[in-house]
C-alpha angles and dihedrals in degrees: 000000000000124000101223133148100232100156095111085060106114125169090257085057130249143185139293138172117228124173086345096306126119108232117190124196109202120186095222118224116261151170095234125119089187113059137019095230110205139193128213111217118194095198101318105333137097120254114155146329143205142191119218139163109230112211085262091057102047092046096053084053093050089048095058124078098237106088094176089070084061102097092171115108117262090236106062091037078062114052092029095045085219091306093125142081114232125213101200087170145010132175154168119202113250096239087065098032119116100042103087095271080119091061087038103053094040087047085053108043090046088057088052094045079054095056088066091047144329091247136139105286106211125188139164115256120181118131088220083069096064111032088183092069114128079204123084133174120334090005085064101052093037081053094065097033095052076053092054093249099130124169137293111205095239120158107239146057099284113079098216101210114203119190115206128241113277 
């Protein structure tokens, strides 16, 4: 795993410093009611983003009476009863990608996910979702799980990862 200091990492983002670069994490400013969405600046420049929903998110959702706004998947509302942070995207722009940003942002955002609360973190992993993925196959799978996302038995053709609570 990677040895890095995220402990100023809030939901609201935060900075780090990686291979003697400053990395920033914002929360952007939206409309939505659903997701916190998120950018990963190295320096000034754009590098990812990502949209999640953090425990107190989802459980806000779960509290109000409109279902429809809840973005997160049945099952792990579920099994989790709203105690879990949901990743619904993560990226890293191609022109950055193969030189470990993917490990680092997903290692990030996980620490700030963790700010909210130290709760199961879930996601969605199949290499069909994102076509623009440099990982296939095993790769793919070997990826999440070196990142402690192992699967949740789940019919169907998406592979929901959950990642324990650390």
């Amino acid at each position: 795993m990677l040895a890095i200091d995220f402990s100023h990492l809030t939901i609201a983002g935060g900075k780090f410093v990686y291979q003697s670069y400053h990395w920033q994490i914002d929360r952007i400013a939206t409309s939505s009611e659903v997701f916190f969405e998120y950018i990963l600046k190295r320096d000034s420049e754009l590098i990812g983003e990502a949209k999640c929903q953090p425990s107190s998110l989802i459980r806000a959702n779960l509290a109000g009476s409109d279902a429809a706004k809840l973005s997160v998947d049945p099952i792990a509302v579920q099994q989790y009863q709203g105690q879990c942070h949901w990743i619904e995207t993560l990226q890293i722009f191609s022109a950055f990608r193969g030189r470990g940003y993917g490990s680092l942002w997903l290692e990030a955002l996980c620490a700030l996910l963790h700010s909210d609360a130290k709760l199961p973190i879930v996601l969605y992993a199949d290499e069909w979702w994102d076509q623009s993925s440099p990982l296939k196959g095993n790769q793919f799978n070997a990826w999440y799980e070196r990142h402690r996302f192992f699967p949740y038995p789940v019919n169907g053709m998406l592979t929901l990862r959950v990642r324990e609570s650390e």
